[in-house]
MOPAC internal coordinates of N, CA, C and O (Angstrom, degrees):
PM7 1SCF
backbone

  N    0.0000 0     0.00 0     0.00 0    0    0    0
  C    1.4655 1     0.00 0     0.00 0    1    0    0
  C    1.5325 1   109.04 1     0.00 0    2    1    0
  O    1.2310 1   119.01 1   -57.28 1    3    2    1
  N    1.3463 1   119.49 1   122.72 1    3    2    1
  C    1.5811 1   116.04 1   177.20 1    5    3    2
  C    1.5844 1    97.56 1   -71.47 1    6    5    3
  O    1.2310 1   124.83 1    -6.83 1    7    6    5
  N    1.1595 1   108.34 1   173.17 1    7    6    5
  C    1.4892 1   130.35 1   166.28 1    9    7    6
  C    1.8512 1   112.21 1   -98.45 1   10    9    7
  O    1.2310 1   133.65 1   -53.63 1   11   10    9
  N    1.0414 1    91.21 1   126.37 1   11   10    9
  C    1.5079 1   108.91 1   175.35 1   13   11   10
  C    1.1292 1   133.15 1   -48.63 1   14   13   11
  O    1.2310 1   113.66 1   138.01 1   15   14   13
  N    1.1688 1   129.60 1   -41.99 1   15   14   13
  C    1.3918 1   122.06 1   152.93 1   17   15   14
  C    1.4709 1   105.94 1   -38.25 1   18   17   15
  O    1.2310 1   117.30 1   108.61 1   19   18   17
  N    1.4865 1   122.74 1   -71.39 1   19   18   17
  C    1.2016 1   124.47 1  -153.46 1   21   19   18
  C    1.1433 1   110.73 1   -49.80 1   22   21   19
  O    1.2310 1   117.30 1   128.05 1   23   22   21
  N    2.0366 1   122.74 1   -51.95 1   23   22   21
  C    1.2969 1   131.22 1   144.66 1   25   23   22
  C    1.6080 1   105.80 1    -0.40 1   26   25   23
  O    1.2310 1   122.57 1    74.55 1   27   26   25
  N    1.1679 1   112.69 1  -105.45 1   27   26   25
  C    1.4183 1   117.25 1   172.18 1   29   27   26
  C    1.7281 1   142.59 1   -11.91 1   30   29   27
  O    1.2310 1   134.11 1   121.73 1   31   30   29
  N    1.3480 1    90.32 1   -58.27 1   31   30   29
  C    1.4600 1    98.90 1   155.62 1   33   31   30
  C    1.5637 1   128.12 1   -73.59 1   34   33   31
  O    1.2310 1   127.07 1   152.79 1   35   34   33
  N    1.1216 1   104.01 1   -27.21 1   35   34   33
  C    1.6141 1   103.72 1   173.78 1   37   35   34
  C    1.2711 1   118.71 1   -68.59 1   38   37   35
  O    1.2310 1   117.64 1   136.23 1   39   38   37
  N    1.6780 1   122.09 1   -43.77 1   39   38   37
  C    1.1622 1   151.14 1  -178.36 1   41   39   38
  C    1.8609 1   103.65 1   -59.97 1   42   41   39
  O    1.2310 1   130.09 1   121.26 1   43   42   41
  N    1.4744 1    98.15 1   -58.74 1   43   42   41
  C    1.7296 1   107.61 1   174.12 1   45   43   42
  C    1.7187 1    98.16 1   -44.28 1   46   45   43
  O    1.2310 1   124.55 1   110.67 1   47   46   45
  N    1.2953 1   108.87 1   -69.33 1   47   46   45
  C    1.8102 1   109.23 1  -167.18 1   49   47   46
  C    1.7023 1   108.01 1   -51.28 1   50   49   47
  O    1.2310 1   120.91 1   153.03 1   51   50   49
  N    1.3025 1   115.87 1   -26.97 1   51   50   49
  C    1.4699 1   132.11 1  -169.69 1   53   51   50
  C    1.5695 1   115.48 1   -68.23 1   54   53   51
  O    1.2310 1   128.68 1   147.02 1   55   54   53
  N    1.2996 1   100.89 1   -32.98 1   55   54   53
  C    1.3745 1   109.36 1   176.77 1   57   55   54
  C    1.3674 1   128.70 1   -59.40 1   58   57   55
  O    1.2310 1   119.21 1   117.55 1   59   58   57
  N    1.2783 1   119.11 1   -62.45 1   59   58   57
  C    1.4884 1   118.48 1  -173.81 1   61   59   58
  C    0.8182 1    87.33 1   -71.79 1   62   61   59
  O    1.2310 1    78.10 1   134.06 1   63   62   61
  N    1.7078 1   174.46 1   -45.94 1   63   62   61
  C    1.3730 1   160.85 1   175.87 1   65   63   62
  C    1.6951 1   104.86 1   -21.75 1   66   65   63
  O    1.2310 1   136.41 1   110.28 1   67   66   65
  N    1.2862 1    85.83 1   -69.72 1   67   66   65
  C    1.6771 1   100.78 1  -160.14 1   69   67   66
  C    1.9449 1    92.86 1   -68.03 1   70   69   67
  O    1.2310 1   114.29 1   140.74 1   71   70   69
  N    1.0553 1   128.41 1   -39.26 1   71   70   69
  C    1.4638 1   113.71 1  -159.72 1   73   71   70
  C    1.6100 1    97.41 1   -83.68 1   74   73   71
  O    1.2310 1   122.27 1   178.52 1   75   74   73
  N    1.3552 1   113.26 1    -1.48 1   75   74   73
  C    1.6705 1   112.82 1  -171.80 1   77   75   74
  C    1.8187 1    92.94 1   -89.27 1   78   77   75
  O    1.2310 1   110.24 1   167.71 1   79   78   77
  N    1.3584 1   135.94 1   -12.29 1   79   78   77
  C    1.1609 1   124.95 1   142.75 1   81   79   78
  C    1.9152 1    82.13 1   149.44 1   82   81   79
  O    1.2310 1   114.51 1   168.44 1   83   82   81
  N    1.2425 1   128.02 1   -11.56 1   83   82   81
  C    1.8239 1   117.36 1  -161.43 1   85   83   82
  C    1.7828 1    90.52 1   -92.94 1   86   85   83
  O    1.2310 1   133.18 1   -35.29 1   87   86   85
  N    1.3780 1    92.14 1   144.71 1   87   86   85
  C    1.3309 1   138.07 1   178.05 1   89   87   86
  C    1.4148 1   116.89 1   -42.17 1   90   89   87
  O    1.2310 1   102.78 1   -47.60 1   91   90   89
  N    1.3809 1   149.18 1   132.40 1   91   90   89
  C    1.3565 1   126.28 1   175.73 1   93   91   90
  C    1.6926 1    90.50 1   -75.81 1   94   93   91
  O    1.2310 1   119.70 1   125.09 1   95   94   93
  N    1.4058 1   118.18 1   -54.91 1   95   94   93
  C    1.6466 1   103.17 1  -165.78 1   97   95   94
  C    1.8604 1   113.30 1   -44.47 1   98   97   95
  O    1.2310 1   121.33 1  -175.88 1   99   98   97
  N    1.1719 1   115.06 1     4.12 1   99   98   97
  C    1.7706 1   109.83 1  -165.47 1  101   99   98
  C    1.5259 1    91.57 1  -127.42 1  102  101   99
  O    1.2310 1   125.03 1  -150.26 1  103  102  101
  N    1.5947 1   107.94 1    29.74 1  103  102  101
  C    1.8979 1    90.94 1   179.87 1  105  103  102
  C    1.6916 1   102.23 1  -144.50 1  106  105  103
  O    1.2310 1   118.02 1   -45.53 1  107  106  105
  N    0.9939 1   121.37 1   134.47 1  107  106  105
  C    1.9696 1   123.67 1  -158.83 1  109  107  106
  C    1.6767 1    95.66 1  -127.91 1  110  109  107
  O    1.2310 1   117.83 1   -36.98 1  111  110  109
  N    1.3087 1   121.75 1   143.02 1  111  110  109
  C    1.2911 1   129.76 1  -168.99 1  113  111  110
  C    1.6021 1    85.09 1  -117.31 1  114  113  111
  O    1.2310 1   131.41 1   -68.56 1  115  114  113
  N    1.8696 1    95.59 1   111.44 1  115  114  113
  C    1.5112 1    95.86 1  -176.05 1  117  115  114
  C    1.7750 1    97.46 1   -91.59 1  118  117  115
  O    1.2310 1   124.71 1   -25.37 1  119  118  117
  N    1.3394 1   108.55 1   154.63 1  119  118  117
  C    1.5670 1   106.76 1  -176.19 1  121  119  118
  C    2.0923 1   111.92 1  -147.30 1  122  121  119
  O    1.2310 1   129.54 1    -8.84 1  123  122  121
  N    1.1550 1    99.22 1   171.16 1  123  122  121
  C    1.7311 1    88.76 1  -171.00 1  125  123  122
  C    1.5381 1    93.25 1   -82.49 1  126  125  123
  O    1.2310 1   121.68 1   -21.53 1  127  126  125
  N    1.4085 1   114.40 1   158.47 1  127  126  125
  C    1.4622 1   123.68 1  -165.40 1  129  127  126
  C    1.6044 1   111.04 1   -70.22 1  130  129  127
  O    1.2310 1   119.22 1   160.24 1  131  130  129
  N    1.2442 1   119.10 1   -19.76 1  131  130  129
  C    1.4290 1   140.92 1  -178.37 1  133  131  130
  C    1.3649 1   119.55 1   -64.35 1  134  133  131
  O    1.2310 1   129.78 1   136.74 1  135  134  133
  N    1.5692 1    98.74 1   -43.26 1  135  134  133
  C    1.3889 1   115.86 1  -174.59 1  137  135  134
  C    1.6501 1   114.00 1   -40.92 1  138  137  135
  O    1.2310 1   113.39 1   -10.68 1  139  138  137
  N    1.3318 1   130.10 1   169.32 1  139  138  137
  C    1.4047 1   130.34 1  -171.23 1  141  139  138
  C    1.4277 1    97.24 1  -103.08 1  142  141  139
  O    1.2310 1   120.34 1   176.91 1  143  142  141
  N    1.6193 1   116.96 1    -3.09 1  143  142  141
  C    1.3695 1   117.58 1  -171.08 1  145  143  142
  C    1.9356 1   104.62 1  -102.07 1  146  145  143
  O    1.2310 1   127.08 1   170.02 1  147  146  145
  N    1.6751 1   103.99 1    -9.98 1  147  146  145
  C    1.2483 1    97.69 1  -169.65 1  149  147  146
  C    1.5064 1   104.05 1   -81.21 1  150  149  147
  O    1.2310 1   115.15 1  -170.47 1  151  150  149
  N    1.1589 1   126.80 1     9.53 1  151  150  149
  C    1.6186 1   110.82 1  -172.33 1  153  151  150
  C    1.8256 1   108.62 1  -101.14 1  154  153  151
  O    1.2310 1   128.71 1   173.92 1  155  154  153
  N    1.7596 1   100.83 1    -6.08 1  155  154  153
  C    1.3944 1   112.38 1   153.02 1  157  155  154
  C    1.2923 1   125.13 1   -41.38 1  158  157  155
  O    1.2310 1   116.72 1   -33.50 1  159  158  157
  N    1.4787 1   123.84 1   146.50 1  159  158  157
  C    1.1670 1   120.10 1   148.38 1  161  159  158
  C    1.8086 1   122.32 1   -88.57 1  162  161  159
  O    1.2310 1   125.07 1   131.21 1  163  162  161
  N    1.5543 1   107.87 1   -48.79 1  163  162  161
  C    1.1354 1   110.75 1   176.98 1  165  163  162
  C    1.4598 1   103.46 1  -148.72 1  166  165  163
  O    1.2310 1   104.60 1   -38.66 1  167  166  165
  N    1.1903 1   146.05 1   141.34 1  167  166  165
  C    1.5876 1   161.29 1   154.36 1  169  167  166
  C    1.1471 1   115.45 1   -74.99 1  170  169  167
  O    1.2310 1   115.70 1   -28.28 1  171  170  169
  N    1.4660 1   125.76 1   151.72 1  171  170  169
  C    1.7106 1   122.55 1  -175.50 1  173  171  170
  C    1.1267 1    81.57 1  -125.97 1  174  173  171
  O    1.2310 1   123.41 1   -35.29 1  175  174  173
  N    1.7693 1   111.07 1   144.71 1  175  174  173
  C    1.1415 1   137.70 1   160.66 1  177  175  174
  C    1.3216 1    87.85 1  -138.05 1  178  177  175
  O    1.2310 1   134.93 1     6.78 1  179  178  177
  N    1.9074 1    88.73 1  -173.22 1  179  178  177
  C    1.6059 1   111.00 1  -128.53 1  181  179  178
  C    1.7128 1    76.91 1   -86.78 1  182  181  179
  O    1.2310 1   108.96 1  -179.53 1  183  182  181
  N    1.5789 1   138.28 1     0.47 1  183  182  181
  C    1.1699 1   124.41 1   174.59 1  185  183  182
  C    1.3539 1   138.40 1  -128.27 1  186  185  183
  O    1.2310 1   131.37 1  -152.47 1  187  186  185
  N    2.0092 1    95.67 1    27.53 1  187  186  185
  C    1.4384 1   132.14 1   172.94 1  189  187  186
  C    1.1399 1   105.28 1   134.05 1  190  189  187
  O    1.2310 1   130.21 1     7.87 1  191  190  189
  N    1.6754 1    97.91 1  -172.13 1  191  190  189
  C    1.7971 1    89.44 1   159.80 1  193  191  190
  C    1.4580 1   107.27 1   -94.98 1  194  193  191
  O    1.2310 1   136.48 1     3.45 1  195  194  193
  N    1.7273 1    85.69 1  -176.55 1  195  194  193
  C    1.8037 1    95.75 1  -160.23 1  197  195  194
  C    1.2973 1    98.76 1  -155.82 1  198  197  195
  O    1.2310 1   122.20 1   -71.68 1  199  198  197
  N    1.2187 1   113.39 1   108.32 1  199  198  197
  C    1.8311 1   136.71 1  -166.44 1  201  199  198
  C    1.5113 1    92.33 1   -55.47 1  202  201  199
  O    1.2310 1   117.41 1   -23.22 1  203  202  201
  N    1.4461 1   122.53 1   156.78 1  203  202  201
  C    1.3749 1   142.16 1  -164.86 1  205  203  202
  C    1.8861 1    92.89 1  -148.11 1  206  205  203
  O    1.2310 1   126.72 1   -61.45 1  207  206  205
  N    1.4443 1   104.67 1   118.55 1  207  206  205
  C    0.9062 1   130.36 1  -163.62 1  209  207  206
  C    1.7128 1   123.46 1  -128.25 1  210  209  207
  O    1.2310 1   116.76 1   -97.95 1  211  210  209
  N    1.3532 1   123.77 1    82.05 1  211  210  209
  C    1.4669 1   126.28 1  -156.41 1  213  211  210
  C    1.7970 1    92.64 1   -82.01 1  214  213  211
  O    1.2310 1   133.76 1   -38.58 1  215  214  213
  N    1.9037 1    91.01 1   141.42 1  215  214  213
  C    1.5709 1    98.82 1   174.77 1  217  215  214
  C    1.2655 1   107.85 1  -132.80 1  218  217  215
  O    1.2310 1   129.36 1   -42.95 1  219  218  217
  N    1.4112 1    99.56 1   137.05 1  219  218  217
  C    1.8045 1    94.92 1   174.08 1  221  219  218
  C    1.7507 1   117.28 1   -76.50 1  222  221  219
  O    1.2310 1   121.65 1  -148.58 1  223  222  221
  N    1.7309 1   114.44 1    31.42 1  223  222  221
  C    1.1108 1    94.39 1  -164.38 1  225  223  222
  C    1.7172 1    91.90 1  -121.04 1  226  225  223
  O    1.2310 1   120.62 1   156.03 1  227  226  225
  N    1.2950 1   116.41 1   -23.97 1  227  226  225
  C    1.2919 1   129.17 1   141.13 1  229  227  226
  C    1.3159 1   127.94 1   -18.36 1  230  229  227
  O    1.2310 1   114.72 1   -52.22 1  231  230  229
  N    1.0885 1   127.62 1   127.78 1  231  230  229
  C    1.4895 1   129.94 1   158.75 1  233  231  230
  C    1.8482 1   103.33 1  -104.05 1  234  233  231
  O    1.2310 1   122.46 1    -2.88 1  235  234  233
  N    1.6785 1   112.90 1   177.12 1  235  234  233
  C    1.1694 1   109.21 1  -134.72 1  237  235  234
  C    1.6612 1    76.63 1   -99.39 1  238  237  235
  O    1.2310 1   119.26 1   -27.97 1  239  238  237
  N    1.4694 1   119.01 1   152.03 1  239  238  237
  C    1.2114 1    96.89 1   173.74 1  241  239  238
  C    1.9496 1   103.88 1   110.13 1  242  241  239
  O    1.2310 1   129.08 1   145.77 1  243  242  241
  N    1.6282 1   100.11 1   -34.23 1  243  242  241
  C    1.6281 1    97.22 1  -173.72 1  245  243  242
  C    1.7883 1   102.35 1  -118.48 1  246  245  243
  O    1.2310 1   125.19 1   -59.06 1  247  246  245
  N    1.4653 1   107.64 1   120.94 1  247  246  245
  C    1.8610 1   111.23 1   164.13 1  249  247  246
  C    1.1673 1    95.90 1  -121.77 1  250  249  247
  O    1.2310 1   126.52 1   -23.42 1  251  250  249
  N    1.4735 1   105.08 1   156.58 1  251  250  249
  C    1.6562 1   125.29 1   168.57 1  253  251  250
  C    1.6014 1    92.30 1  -132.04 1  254  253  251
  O    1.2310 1   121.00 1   -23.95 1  255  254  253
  N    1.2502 1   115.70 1   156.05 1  255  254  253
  C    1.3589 1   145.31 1   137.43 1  257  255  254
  C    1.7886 1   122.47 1   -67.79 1  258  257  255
  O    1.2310 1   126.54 1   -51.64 1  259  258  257
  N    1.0382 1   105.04 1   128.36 1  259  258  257
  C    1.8006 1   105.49 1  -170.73 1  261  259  258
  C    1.5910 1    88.43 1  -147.26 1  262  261  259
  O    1.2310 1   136.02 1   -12.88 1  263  262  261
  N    1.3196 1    86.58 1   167.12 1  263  262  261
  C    1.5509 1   111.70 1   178.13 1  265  263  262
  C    1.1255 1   102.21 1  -111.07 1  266  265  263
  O    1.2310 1   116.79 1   -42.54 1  267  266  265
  N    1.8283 1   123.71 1   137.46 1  267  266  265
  C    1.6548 1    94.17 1  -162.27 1  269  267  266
  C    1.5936 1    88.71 1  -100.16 1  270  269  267
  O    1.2310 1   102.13 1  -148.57 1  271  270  269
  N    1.1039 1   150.28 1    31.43 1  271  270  269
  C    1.1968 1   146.41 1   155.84 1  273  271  270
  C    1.6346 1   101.59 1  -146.84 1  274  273  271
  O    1.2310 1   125.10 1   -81.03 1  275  274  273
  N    1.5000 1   107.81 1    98.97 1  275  274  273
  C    1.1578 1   115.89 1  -178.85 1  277  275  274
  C    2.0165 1   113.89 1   -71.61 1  278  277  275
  O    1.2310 1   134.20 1   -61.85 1  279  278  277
  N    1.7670 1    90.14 1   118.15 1  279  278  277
  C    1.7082 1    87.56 1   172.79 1  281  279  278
  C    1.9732 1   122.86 1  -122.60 1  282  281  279
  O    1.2310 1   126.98 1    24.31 1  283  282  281
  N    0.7146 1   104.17 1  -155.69 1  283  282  281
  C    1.6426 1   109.25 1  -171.57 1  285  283  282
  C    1.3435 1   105.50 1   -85.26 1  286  285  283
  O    1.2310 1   130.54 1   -43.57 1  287  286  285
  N    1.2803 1    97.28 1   136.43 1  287  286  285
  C    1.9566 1   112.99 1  -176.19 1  289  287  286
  C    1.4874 1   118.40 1    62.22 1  290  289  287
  O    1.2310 1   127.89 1   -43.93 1  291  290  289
  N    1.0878 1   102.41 1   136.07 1  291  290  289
  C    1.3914 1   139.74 1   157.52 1  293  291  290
  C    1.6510 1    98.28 1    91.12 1  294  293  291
  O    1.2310 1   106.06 1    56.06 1  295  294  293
  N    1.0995 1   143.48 1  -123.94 1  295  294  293
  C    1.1717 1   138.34 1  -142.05 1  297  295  294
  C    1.5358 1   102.36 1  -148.46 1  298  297  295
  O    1.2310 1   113.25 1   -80.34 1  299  298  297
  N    1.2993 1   130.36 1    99.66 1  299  298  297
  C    1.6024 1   144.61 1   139.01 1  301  299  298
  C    1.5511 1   124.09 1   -48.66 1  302  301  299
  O    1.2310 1   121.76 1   147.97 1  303  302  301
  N    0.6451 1   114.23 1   -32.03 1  303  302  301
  C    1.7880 1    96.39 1  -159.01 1  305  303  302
  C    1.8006 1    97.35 1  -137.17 1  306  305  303
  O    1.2310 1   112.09 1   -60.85 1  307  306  305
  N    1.1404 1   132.53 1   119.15 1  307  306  305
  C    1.5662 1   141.99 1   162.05 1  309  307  306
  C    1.2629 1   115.22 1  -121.16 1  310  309  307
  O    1.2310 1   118.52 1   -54.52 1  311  310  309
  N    1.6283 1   120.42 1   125.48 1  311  310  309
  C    1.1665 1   121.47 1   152.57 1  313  311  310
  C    1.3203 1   126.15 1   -71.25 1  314  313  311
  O    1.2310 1   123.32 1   -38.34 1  315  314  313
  N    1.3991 1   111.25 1   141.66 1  315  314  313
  C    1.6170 1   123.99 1  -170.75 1  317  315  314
  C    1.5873 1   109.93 1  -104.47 1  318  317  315
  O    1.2310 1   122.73 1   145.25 1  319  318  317
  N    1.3558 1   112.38 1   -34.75 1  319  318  317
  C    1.3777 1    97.28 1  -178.81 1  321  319  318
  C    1.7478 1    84.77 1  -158.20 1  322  321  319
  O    1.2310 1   117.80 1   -34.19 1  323  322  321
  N    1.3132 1   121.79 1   145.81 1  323  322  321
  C    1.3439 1   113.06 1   159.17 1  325  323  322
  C    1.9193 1   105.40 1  -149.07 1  326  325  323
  O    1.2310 1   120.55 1   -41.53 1  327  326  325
  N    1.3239 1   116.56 1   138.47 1  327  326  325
  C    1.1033 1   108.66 1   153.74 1  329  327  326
  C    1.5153 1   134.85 1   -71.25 1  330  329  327
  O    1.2310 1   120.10 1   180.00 1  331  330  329

């Protein structure tokens, strides 16, 4: 179960993504492998689900939002939390 806040904040960064016209199925919340969220596969928010994606390039503490096939217009890539 994620925690709600985080819900929230992910969802907040999630938005202008999705209203800039990209897909939730074409967008992965990359996260550090540590995280309590990386043992997810995918999370539902209020605008589908949304693949959860652990990186070893991450430190613990930092997610972004990406498009996993970045295309033309509107907005690809949001950070969600970074130290």
């Amino acid at each position: 179960m994620i925690n709600v806040r985080a819900l929230q904040l992910i969802e907040e960064k999630l938005e202008p993504i999705v209203k800039s016209g990209k897909r939730i199925d074409n967008i992965k919340l990359m996260v550090c492998p540590v995280s309590p969220i990386a043992v997810m596969e995918r999370i539902r928010t209020r605008y589908g689900m949304l693949k959860i994606v652990p990186s070893v390039y991450l430190k613990k503490g930092n997610s972004y939002l990406r498009e996993i096939k970045i295309t033309r217009g509107g907005l690809g890539i949001n950070w969600v939390s970074k130290k």
